[in-house]
C-alpha positions in Angstrom: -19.3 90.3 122.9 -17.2 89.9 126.0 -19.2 89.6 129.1 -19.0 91.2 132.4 -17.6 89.2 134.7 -18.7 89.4 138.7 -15.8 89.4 141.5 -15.4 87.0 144.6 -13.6 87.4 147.4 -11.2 85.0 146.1 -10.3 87.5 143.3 -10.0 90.0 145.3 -7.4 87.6 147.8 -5.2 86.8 144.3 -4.9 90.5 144.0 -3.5 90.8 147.1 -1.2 88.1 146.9 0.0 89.1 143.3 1.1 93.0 145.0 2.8 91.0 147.9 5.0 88.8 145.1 5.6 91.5 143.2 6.5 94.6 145.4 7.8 92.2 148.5 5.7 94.7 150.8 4.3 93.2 153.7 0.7 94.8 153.5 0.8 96.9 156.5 3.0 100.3 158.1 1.7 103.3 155.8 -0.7 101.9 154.4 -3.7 99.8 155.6 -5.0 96.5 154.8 -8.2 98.0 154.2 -6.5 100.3 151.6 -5.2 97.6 149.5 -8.3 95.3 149.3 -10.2 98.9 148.6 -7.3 99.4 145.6 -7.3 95.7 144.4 -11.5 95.4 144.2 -11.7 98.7 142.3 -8.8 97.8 139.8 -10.7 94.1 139.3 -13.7 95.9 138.7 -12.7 98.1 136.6 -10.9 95.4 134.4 -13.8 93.1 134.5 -16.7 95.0 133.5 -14.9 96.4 130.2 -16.5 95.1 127.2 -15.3 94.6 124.0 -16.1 97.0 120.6 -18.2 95.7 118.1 -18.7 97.0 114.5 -21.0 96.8 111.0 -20.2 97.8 107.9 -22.6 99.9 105.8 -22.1 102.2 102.5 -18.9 101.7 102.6 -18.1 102.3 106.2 -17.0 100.1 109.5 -18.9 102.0 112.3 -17.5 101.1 115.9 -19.4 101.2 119.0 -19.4 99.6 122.4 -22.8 97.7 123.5 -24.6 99.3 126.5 -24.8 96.4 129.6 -26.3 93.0 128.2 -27.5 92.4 131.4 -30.2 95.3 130.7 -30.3 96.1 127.4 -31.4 94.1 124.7 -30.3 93.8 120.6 -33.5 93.8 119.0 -32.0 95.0 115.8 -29.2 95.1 113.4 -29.3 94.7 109.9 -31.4 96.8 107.1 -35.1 97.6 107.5 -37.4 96.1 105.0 -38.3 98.5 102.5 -35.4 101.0 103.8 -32.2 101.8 102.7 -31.1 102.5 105.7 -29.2 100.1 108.6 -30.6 99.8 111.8 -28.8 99.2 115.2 -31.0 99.1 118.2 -31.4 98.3 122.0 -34.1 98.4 123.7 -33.8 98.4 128.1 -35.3 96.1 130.3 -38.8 97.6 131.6 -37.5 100.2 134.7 -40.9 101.3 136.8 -41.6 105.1 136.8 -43.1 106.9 139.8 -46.5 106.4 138.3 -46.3 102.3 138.3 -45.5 102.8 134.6 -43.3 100.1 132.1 -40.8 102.1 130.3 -38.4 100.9 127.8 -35.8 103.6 127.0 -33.7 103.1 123.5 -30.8 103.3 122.1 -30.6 103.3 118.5 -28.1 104.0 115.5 -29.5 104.3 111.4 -26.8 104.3 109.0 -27.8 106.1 105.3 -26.6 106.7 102.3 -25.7 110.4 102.0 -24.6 112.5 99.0 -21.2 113.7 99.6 -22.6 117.7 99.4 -24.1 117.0 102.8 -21.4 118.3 105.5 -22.4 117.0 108.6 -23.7 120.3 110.1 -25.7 120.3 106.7 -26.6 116.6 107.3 -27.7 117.4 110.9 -30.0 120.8 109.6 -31.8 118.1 107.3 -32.1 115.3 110.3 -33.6 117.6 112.7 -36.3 118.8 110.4 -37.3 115.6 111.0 -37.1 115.2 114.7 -39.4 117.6 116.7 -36.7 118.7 119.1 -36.5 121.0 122.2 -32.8 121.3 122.1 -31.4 122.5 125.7 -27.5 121.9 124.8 -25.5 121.3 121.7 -22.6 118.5 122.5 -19.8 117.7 120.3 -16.2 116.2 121.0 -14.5 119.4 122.5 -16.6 118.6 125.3 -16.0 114.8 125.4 -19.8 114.0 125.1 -18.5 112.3 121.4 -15.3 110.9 120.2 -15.9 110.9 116.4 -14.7 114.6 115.4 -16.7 114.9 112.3 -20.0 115.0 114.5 -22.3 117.2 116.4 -25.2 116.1 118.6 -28.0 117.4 121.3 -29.5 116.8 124.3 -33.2 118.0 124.4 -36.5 117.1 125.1 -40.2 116.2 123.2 -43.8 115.3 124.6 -45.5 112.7 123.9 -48.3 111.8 126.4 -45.1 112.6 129.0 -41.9 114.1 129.0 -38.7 112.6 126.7 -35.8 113.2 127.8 -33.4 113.0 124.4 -29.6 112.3 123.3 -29.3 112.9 119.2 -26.3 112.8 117.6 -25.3 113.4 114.0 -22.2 112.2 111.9 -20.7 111.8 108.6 -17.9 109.3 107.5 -17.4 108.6 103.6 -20.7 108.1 101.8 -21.9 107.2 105.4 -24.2 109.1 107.3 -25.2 108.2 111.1 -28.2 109.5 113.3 -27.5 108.3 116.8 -30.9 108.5 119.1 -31.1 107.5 122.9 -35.1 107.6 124.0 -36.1 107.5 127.2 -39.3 109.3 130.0 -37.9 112.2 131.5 -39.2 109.8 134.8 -36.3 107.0 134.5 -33.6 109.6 133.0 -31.1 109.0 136.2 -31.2 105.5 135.7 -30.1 105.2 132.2 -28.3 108.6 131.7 -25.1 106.9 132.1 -25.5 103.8 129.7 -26.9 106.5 126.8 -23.6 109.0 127.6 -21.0 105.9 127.5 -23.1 104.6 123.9 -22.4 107.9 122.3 -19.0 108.4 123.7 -18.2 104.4 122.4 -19.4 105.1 118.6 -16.4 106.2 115.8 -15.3 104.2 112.7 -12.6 102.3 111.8 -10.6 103.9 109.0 
C-alpha cells in the first residue's frame, strides 16, 4: 500500500519552478503569486495523498478496493473466518471521542460468500437484509455515483443499539461471488468518518 506522503514548502517551491521552466511565464501580471502557490499545493496534494488499489481473490473472483487512511484506520482482518465460508476484510478506526466522553470505533467491513448463481443481486440483497435489522432512509446504487460496480445496490440507514448507528450496506454479485459491504459507525462521530465510508464504497469493483 502506497502511503500518503506530507508536503513541505520545498515541494511546493519545485512546483513553482517546474511551471516557470516549462511555460517561460514569469509568475506575475494576471495572475498572482499567491494564485500559483494556491494551484501548485492543491495539485501536490492531490497527487500525494492517492493511494494505491489493493485486491483478494475469493470463489473465483479478484475483488478491488481502495484502503480507507492508514493513518486512522486499521486492518484487523483479511482472510477466511474460522469455521466460516465466508472471507472477511475489515478496518476498524482509531477511537474518535463522542459528545458523551465515549470511545467509538466505527468499521468498515467486506464478507465475500459463495452464492448459487439463482441469486440476482436484488435477490441476493432481499436474503442479506433479512439478516440485518435495518431502518433504511435511502437506497444508493451507481446511477447516483454512491458505487462504481454496476451489478450492485446498497443503503444508507440506521439501527439502535444502546445509541443510534448510523449505517452504509451495500450488496453485490460477481461470478459465484457474492459481497456484503458494511460501514458501522454512532450516529455521534458520523461527520467525521462519513467521508472515508463514501470513498470505501465508491473504491470497491472487481477485476475481470
Amino acid at each position: 500500500m502506497v502511503e500518503p506522503k506530507r508536503v513541505s514548502g520545498k515541494d511546493v517551491i519545485r512546483a513553482l519552478e517546474s511551471v516557470r521552466l516549462t511555460t517561460n511565464v514569469p509568475l506575475k501580471g494576471r495572475y498572482s503569486v499567491k494564485t500559483f502557490v494556491a494551484v501548485a499545493f492543491a495539485f501536490l496534494q492531490f497527487v500525494c495523498v492517492a493511494r494505491a488499489e489493493e485486491a483478494f481473490t475469493a470463489y473465483g473472483s479478484t475483488v478491488v478496493f481502495v484502503s480507507p487512511d492508514p493513518s486512522r484506520w486499521n486492518l484487523v482482518h483479511n482472510g477466511m473466518v474460522k469455521d466460516s465460508k465466508g472471507h472477511l476484510l475489515m478496518f476498524e478506526c482509531n477511537p474518535i471521542k463522542d459528545a458523551e466522553g465515549r470511545n467509538v470505533r466505527p468499521v468498515i467491513a467486506i464478507i465475500c460468500e459463495q452464492v448459487p448463481d439463482s441469486l440476482d443481486v436484488i435477490k441476493y440483497s432481499i436474503w442479506k437484509r433479512t439478516q440485518i435489522p435495518l431502518d433504511v432512509k435511502k437506497v444508493i446504487t451507481y446511477q447516483d455515483g454512491s458505487l462504481t460496480y454496476r451489478n450492485s445496490v446498497g443503503y444508507e440507514g440506521e439501527y439502535l443499539k444502546g445509541v443510534v448507528h448510523k449505517v452504509f450496506v451495500a450488496h453485490m454479485r460477481h461470478k459465484q461471488a457474492g459481497l456484503q459491504v458494511i460501514c458501522d459507525t454512532t450516529d455521534g462521530v458520523y461527520d467525521k468518518v462519513e467521508a472515508d465510508m463514501r470513498d470505501f464504497l465508491r473504491s470497491i469493483t472487481f477485476r475481470e
